[in-house]
N, C-alpha and C positions, 0 to 999 in steps of 0.2 A: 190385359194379360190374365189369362186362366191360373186356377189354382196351381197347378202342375210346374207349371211356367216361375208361379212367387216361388215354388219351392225348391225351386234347381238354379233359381237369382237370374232368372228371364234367358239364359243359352238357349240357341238353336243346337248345339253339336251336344246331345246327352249321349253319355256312353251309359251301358247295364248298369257297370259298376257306383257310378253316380247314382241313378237310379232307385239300385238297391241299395245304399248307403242312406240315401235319405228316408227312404221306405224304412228303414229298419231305426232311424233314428227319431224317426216320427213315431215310429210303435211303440219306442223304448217311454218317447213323452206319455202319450198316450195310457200305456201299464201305470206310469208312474203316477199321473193324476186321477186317472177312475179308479172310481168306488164299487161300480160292475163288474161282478164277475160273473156272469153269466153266461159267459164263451170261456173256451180254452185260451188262457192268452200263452205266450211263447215269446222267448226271446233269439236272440239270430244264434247263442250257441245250442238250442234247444233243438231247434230245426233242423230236422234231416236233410241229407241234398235233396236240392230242390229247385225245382225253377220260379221265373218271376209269376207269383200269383198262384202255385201250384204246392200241393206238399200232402205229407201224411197229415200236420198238425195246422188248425187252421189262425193265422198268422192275426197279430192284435192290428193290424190297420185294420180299418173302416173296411167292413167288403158285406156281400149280400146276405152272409147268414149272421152277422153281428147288426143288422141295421135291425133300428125300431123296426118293421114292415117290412112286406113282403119282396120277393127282388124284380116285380117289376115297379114297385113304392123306390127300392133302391137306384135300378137304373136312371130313374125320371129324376130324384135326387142328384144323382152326380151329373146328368145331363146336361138339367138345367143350372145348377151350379160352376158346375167348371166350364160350361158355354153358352154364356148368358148373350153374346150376337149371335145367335141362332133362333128363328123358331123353329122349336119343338113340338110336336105330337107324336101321341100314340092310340095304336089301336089291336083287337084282335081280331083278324078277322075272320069273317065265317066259318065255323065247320075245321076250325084250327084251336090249337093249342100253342099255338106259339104266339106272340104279343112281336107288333112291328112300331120300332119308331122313327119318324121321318125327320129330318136337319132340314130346313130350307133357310134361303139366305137371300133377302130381295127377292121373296115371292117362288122362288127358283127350288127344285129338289136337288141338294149335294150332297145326302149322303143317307141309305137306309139303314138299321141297326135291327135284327130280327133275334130274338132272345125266342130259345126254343131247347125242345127235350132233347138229348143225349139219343134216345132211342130214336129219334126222328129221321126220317132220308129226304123229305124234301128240298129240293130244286129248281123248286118254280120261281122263287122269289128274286133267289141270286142269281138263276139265269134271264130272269124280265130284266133287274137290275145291269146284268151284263150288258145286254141287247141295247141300253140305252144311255149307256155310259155312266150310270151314275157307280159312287162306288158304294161299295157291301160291307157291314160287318157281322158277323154271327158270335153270340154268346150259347156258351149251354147254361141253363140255370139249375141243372141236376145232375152234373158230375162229381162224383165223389173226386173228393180232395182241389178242385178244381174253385179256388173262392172268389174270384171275381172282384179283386180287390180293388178299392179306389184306384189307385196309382196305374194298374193294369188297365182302368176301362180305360181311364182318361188316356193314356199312352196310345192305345190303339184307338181309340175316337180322334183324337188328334192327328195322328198317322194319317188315317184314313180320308180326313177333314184336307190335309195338305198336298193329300194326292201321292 
């Protein structure tokens, strides 16, 4: 059972609300016991509307620009973390700027994760990915206001993990 999973008490059926209920009551833990303040932290009446993982003010869960290191040190963090039956790698490759990580599972590719710029237009990777059934996920790692929170990756790596 992944992190995600302990912390919604192992349901298949997560509604947002659950979700961001626990996101925000993990945050609240989290203010309450660090000594760091090196980030803006925020509490849920603090926060502007906003979506899951998105906002003006960037939110006290764990996400990529609160981690020790850099966010591809973070992604490989929560990868390997919250999906410890999977091998993982990563790589970048050639003549790119974007960082790819691969999910395989019994030897098998199920699922690529390509973390890349905001200003970026390619389409080569998720349409190879298409071609071959496997399924796709894309991060930006440079979108303003855009934080890439634990909770968020793991939701959508998982998503995506399930088909």
């Amino acid at each position: 059972m992944g992190l995600f999973s302990k912390l919604l008490g192992g349901t298949k059926d997560i509604s947002l609300e659950k979700v961001l209920k626990t996101v925000t009551e993990a945050a609240d833990k989290l203010s309450q016991n660090s000594g760091d303040n090196s980030f803006s932290e925020t509490s849920a009446e603090d926060v502007p509307a906003s979506g899951f993982s998105w906002g003006e003010k960037m939110p006290a869960e764990e996400n990529q620009y609160n981690f020790r290191g850099n966010y591809v040190k973070y992604f490989n963090h929560v990868f390997t973390e919250d999906f410890p039956g999977y091998d993982i790698s990563y790589e970048q490759p050639p003549k790119s700027s974007s960082t790819v990580f691969t999910f395989r599972q019994a030897g098998r590719r199920v699922l690529v994760v390509e973390l890349m710029s905001e200003n970026s237009e390619s389409q080569r990777l998720r349409n190879q990915c298409a071609d071959e059934g496997i399924p796709y996920l894309r991060f930006y790692y440079n979108h303003p206001g855009w934080w890439n929170t634990r909770a968020y990756v793991d939701h959508r790596t998982r998503s995506a993990l399930m088909g």
